[in-house]
ROLO-29439 format. One record per residue (C-alpha): residue number from 0; residue in three letters; x, y, z. Coordinates in pm, whole numbers, plus 50000, padded with zeros to 5 digits. Example, Ala and Ser with C-alpha at 12.3 -4.5 7.8 and 13.67 -1.06 7.14 Angstrom:
[dofi 0; "Ala"; [51230; 49550; 50780]]
[dofi 1; "Ser"; [51367; 49894; 50714]]
***
This chain:
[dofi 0; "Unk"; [81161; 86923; 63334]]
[dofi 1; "Unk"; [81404; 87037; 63053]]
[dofi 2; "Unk"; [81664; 87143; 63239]]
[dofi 3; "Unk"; [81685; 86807; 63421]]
[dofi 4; "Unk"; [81682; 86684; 63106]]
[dofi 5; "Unk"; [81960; 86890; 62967]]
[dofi 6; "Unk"; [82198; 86814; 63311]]
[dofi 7; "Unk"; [82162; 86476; 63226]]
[dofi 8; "Unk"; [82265; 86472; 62869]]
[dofi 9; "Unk"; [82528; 86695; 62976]]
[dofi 10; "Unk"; [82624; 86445; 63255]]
[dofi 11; "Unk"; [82637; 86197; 62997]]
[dofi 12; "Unk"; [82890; 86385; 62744]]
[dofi 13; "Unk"; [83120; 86465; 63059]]
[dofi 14; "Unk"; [83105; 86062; 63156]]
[dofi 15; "Unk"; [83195; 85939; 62752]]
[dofi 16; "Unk"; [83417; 86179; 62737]]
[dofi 17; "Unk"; [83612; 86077; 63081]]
[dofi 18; "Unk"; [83590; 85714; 62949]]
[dofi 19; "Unk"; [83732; 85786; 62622]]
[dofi 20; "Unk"; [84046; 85992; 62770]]
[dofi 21; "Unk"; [84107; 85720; 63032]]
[dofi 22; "Unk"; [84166; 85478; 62737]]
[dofi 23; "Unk"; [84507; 85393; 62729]]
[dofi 24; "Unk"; [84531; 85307; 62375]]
[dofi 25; "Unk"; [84369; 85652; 62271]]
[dofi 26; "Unk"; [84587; 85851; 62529]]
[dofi 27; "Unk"; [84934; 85683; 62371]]
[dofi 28; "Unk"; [84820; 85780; 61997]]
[dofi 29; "Unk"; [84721; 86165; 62149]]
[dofi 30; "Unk"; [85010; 86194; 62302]]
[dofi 31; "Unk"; [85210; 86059; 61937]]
[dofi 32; "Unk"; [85027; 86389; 61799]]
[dofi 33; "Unk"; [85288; 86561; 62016]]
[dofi 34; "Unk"; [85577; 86392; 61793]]
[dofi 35; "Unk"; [85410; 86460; 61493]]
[dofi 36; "Unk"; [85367; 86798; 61563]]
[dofi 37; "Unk"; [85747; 86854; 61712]]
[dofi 38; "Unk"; [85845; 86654; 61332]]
[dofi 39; "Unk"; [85727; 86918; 61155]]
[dofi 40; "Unk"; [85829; 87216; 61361]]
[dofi 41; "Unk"; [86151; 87084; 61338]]
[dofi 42; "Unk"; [86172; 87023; 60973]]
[dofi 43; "Unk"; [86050; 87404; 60971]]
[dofi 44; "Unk"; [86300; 87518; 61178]]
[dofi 45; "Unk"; [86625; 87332; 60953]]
[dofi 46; "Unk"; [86422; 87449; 60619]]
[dofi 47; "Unk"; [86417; 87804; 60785]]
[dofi 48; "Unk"; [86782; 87800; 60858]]
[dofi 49; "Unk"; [86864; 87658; 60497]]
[dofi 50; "Unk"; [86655; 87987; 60390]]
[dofi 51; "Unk"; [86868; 88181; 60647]]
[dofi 52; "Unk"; [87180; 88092; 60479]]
[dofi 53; "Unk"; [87096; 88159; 60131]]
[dofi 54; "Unk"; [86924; 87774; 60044]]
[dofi 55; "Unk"; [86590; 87758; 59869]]
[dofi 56; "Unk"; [86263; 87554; 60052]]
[dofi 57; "Unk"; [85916; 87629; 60197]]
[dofi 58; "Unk"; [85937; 87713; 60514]]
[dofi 59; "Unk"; [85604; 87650; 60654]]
[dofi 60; "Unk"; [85396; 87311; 60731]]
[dofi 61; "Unk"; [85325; 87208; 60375]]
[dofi 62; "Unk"; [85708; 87260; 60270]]
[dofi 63; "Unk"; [85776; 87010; 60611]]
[dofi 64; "Unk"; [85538; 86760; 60488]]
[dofi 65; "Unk"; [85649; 86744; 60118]]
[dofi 66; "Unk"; [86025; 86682; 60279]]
[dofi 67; "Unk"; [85826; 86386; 60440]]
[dofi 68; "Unk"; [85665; 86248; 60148]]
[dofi 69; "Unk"; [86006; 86271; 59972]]
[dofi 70; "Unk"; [86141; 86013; 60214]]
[dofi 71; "Unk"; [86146; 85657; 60161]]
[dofi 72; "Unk"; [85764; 85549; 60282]]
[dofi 73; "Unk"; [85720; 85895; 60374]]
[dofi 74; "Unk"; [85330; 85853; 60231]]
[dofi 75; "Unk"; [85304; 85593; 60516]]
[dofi 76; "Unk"; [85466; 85821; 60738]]
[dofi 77; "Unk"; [85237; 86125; 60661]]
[dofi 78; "Unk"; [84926; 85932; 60684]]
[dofi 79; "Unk"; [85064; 85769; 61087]]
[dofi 80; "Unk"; [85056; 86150; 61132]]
[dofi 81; "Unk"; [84753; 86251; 61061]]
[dofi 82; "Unk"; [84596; 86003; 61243]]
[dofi 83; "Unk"; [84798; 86068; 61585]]
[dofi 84; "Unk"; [84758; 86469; 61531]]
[dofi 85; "Unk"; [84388; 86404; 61459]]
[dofi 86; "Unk"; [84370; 86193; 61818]]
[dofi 87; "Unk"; [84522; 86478; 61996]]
[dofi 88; "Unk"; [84253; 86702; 61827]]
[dofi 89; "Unk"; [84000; 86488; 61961]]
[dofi 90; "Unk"; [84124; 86512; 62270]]
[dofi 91; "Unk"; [84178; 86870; 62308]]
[dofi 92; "Unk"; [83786; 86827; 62211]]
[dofi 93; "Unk"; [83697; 86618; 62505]]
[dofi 94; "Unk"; [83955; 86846; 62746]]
[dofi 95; "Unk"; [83720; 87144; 62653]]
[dofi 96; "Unk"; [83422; 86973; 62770]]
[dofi 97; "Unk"; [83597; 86839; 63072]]
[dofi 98; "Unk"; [83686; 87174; 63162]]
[dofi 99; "Unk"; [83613; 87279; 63534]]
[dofi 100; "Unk"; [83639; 87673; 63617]]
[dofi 101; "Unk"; [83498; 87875; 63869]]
[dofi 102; "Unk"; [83269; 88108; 63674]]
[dofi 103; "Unk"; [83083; 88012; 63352]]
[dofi 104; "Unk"; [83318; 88314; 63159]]
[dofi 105; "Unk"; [83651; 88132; 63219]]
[dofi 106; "Unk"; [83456; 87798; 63165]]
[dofi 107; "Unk"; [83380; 87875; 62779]]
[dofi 108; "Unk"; [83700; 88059; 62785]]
[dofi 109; "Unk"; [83909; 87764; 62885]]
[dofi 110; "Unk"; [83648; 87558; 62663]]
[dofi 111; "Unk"; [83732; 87786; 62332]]
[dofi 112; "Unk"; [84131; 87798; 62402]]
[dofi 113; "Unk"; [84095; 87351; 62374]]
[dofi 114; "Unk"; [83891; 87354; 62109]]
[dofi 115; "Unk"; [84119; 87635; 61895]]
[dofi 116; "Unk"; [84392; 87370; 61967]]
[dofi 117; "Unk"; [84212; 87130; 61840]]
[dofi 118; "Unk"; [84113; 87285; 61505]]
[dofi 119; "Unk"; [84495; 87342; 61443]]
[dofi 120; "Unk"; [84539; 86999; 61527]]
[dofi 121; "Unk"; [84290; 86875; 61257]]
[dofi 122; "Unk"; [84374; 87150; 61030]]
[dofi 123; "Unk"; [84740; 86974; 61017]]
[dofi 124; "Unk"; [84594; 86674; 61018]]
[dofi 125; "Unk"; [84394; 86699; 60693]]
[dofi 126; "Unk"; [84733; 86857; 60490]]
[dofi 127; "Unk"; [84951; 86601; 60626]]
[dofi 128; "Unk"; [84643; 86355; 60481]]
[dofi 129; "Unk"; [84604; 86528; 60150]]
[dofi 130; "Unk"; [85042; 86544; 60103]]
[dofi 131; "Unk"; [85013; 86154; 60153]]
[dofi 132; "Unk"; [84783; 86135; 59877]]
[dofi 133; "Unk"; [84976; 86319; 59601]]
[dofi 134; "Unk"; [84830; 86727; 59696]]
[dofi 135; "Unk"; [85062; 86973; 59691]]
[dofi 136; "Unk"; [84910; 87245; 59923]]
[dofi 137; "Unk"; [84993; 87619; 59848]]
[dofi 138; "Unk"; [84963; 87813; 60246]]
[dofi 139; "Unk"; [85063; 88158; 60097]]
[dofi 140; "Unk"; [84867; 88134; 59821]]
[dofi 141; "Unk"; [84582; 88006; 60000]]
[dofi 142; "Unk"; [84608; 88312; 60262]]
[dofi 143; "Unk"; [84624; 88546; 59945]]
[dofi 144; "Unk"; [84317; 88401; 59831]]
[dofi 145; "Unk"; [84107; 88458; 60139]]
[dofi 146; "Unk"; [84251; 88771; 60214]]
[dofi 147; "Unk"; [84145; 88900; 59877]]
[dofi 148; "Unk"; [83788; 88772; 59959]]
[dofi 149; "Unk"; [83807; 88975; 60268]]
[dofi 150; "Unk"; [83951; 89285; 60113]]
[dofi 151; "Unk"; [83692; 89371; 59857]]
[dofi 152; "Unk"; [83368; 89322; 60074]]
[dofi 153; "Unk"; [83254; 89659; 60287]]
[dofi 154; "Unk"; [83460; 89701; 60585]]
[dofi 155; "Unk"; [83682; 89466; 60451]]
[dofi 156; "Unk"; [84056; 89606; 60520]]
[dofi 157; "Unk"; [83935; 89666; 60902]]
[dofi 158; "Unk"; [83792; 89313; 60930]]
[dofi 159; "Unk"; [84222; 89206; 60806]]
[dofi 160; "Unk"; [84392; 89444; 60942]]
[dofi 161; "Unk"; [84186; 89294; 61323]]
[dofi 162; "Unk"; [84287; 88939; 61219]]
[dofi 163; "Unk"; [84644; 89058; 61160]]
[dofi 164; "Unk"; [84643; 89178; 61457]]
[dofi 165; "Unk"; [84451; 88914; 61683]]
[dofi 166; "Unk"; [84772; 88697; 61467]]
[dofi 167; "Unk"; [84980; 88930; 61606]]
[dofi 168; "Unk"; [84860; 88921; 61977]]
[dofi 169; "Unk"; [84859; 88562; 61925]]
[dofi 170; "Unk"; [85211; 88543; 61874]]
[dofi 171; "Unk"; [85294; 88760; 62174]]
[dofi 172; "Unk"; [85082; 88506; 62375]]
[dofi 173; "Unk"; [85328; 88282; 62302]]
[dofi 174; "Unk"; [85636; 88511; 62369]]
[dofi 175; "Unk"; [85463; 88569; 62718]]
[dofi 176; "Unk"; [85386; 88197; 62802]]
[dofi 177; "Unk"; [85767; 88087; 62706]]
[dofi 178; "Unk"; [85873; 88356; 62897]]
[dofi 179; "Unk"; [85670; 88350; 63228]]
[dofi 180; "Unk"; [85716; 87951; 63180]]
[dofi 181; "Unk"; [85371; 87921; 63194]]
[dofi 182; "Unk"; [85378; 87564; 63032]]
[dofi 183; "Unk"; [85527; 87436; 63294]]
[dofi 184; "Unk"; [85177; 87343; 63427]]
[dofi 185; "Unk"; [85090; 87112; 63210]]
[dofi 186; "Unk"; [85398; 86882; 63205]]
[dofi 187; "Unk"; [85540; 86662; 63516]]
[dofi 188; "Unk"; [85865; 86724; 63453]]
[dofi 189; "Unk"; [86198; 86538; 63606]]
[dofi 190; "Unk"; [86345; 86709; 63876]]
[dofi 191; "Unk"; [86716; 86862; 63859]]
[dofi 192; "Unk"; [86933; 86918; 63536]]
[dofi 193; "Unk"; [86710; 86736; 63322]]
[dofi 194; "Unk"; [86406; 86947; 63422]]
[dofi 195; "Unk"; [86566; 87241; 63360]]
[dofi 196; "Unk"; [86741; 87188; 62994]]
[dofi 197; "Unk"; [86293; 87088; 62871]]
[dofi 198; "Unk"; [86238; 87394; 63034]]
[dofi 199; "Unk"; [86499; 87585; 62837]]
[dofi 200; "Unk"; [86441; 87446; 62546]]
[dofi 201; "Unk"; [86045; 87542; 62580]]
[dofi 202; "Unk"; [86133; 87866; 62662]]
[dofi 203; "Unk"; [86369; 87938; 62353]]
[dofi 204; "Unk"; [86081; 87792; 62183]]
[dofi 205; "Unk"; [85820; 87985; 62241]]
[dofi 206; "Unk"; [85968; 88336; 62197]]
[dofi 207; "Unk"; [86078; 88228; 61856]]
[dofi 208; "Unk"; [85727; 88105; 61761]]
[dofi 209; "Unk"; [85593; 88380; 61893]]
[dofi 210; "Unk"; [85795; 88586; 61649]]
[dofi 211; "Unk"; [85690; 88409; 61353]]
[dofi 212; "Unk"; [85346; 88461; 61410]]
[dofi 213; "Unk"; [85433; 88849; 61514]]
[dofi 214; "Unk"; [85579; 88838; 61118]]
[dofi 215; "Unk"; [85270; 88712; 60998]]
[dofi 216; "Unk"; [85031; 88927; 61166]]
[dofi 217; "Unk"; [85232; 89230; 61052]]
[dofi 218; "Unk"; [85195; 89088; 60683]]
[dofi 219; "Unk"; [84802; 89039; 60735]]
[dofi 220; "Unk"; [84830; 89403; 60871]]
[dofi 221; "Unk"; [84995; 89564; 60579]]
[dofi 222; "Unk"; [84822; 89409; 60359]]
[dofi 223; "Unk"; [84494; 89591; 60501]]
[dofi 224; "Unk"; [84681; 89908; 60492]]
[dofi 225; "Unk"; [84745; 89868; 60102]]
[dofi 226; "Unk"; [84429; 89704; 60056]]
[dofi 227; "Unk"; [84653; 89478; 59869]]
[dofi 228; "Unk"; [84603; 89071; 59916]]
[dofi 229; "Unk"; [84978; 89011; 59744]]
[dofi 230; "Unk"; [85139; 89153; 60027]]
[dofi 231; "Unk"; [84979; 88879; 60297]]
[dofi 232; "Unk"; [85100; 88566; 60331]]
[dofi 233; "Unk"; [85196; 88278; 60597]]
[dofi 234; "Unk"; [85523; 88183; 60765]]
[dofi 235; "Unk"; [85727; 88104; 60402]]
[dofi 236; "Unk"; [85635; 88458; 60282]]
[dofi 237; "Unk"; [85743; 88629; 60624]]
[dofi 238; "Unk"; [86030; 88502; 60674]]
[dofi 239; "Unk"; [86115; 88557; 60337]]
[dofi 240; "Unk"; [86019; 88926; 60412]]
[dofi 241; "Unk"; [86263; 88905; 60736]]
[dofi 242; "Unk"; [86561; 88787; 60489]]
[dofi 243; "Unk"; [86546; 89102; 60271]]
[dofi 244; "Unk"; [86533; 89329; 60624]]
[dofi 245; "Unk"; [86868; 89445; 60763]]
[dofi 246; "Unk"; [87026; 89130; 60986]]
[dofi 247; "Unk"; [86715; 88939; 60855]]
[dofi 248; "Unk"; [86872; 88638; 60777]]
[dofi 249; "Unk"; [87001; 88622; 61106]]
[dofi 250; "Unk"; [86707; 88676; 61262]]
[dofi 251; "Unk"; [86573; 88416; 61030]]
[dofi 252; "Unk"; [86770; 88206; 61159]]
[dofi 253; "Unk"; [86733; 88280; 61527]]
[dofi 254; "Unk"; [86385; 88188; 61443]]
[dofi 255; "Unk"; [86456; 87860; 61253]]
[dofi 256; "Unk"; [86681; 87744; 61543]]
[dofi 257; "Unk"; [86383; 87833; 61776]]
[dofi 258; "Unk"; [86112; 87679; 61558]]
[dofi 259; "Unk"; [86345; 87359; 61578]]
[dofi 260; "Unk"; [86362; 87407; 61975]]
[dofi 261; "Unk"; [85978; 87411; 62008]]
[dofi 262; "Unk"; [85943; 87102; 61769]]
[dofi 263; "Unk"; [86209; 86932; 62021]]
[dofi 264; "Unk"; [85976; 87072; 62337]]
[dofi 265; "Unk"; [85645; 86874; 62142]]
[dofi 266; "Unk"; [85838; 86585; 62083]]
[dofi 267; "Unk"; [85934; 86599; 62484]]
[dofi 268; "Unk"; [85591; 86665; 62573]]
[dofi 269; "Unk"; [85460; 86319; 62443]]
[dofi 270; "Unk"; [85636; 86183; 62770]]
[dofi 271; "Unk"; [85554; 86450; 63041]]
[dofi 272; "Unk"; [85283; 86637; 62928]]
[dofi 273; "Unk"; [85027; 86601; 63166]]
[dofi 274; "Unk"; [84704; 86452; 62992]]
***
């Protein structure tokens, strides 16, 4: 009797959940979250290349957002932001309970991947909220601060050095996806030149997003190795590790040009992603 029970509830989430992606109202302020999201890669990728060239600026979300809320009615700005970015979370929600697979393993594993997306969407959401509102977050110190509360408990340098390099892997994942074009998927793109210059663009992308995230997992992982939380950090203290390397500023600024590529690709995806 339960498990009729439970088939219908479930029945029931699947059926709200197709209504509520099938409104057009909700799908146009998702699909915004795409041009919020491309904003601030792009402002990441020009405050990257102003690092790359000897400038000063934070080259990571919060220093994107607090070049927002410098602009005239940037606060209004921020807060249209959050609330498109935190519309696309919900709807990578609903895609993971949409989610059709073959086997119940690569059901929960497509499940997991939307909801991750969605936590990064809401994550961005909530600083671009609390910049409109006067806060002035702090990402490197932040990651400093929980890797030092994950340092000093047993097992603690193994349990970093693993999220360094799951970080790591992630950022690879996105090397691989840019470069097998995997994305291509989920967009209906236009057919000939115009096609091919979203695809290029994507690609250039996502190998140089993939790389920052490479540079932040190697932080993570040499900070385990020290056992020393100073030495973590998020994308403004790795690339500001990559400047003081040999050609690091030029790779800094590969990376900054590629950051602003991706941000383009989001902004792009808001009219052919497929949702």
């Amino acid at each position: 009797m339960s498990t009729g029970a439970d088939s219908g509830a479930r029945a029931e989430v699947r059926h709200a959940a197709h209504r509520a992606e099938a409104n057009p109202v909700f799908e146009t302020i998702a699909r915004a979250g795409f041009v919020a999201d491309g904003i601030v890669h792009v402002l990441i990728g020009v405050l990257a290349v102003v690092v790359a060239f000897g400038g000063d600026g934070e080259t990571d979300q919060s220093g994107a957002l607090l070049t927002i809320a410098g602009a005239p009615l940037g606060f209004v700005v921020l807060w249209l932001a959050a609330l498109a970015l935190t519309a696309l979370g919900v709807w990578q929600l609903l895609d993971g309970i949409l989610v059709r697979r073959e086997s119940a393993a690569q059901k929960w594993g497509a499940r997991l991947i939307e909801w991750a997306k969605a936590a990064v969407f809401f994550a961005l959401a909530l600083v671009a909220a609390a910049v409109a509102v006067g806060a002035r977050p702090d990402p490197d110190g932040s990651v400093q601060d929980a890797s030092r509360g994950v340092l000093f408990v047993p097992g603690g340098p193994i349990v970093l050095g693993l999220i360094g390099v799951a970080v790591g892997a992630g950022g690879v994942g996105f090397a691989v996806v840019g470069i097998r074009r995997r994305f291509v998927r989920l967009l209906s793109l236009p057919s000939g030149r115009a096609g091919a210059v979203v695809t290029g663009i994507a690609v250039f992308g996502y190998i140089a997003k993939g790389l920052a995230l490479v540079t932040v997992g190697v932080l993570l992982v040499v900070a385990a190795v020290k056992v020393d939380p100073e030495d973590a950090g998020g994308l403004d203290a790795a690339l500001d590790g990559l400047i003081a390397l040999p050609l690091g500023p030029a790779v800094c600024g590969a990376i900054g040009g590629g950051l602003i590529a991706y941000g383009v690709y989001l902004v792009l995806s808001a009219r052919y992603r497929r949702l």
